[in-house]
C-alpha positions, 0 to 999 in steps of 0.5 A: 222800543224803537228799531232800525233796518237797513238795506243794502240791494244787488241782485243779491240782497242784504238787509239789516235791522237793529232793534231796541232790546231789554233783558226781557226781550233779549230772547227775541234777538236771534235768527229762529225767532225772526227767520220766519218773518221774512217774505220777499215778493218777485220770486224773492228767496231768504239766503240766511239770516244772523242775529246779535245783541249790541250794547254800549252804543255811544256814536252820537256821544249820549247812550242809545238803547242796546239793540239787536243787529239783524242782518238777511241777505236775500235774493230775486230768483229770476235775475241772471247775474247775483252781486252781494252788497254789503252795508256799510259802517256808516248806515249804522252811525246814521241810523243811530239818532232814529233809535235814539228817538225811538223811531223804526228806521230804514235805509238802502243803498239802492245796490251799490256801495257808498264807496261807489257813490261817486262813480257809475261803475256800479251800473255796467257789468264786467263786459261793459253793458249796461246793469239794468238789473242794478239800475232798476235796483236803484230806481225802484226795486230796493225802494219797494223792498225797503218798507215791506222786509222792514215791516216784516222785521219789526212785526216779528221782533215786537208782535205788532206792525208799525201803527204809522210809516213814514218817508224822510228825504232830502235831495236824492232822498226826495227823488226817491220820495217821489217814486214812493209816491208813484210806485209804492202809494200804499208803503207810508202813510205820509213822505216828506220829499225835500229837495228832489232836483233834477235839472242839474245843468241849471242848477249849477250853471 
């Protein structure tokens, strides 16, 4: 029974899970059941968590697995600003071929949303100084928290943690791979970095 999570990260944290449900597991779909999983490291504090069965899924045009939708928002206490981020629709219909392929998935949008991927509006605060709380976020933080609050998720939904754990990336995904490796060496047990450039002047010149 494959499951996913995603994680949406601010200075106030939002992460969701989806999990692949039968009618005997069903009664593990709920937030009593998974609150007390959860442990945020750096000070971090469980705001709320909510919990609800989807059935019928048909984004890639064949069935997947019903899944329970698991969302926790969360925060860092000892930040001086709090932004919420909310994940968007997207995450799930990409999501969804890792379920399929009963696979437990992750994904963070590394605190700001995909409607702000094109602009760097994301990084400044409203009195135009730099967010390096978001910008740590971005680099690092979420991808540290990524692994660890979707292992807790998956541990408590199916009693057992993953035997396995693994890093997909491409491009900016790669970039990031490779900060897995620097920063997280512990978090997977194998990350396959594709793509991470970085000297875009030459690339595009």
């Amino acid at each position: 029974m494959p499951s996913i999570w995603k994680l949406a990260t601010g200075l106030q944290l939002l992460t969701a899970m989806y999990a692949a449900v039968g009618a005997a597991t069903t009664t593990n779909c709920c937030s009593a059941h998974l609150e007390s999983a959860i442990s945020i490291e750096n000070d971090g504090k469980v705001l709320g968590l909510s919990a609800n069965l989807v059935t019928g899924d048909q984004t890639f045009g064949q069935s997947v697995p019903d899944f329970c939708n698991v969302t926790v928002t969360y925060t860092h206490s000892n930040w001086n600003d709090t932004v919420h981020i909310t994940a968007e629709d997207s995450w799930a219909q990409s999501l969804l071929s890792g379920l399929a392929s009963n696979y437990s998935t992750g994904m963070t949008d590394t605190g700001h949303s995909l409607a702000d991927q094109e602009s760097a509006s994301w990084a400044y605060k409203p009195d135009g100084e730099l967010n390096l709380d978001l910008l740590e976020e971005y680099a690092y933080v979420a991808l540290g928290d990524l692994p660890a609050v979707g292992k807790q998720l998956s541990n408590r939904y199916y009693g057992h943690g993953p035997q396995y754990s693994f890093w997909d990336g491409c491009s900016t995904g790669g970039r990031q791979g490779i900060q897995m490796a620097q920063k997280y060496p512990t978090a997977y047990n194998g990350i396959y970095a594709g793509s991470p450039a970085i000297n875009f002047p030459e690339i595009t010149m």
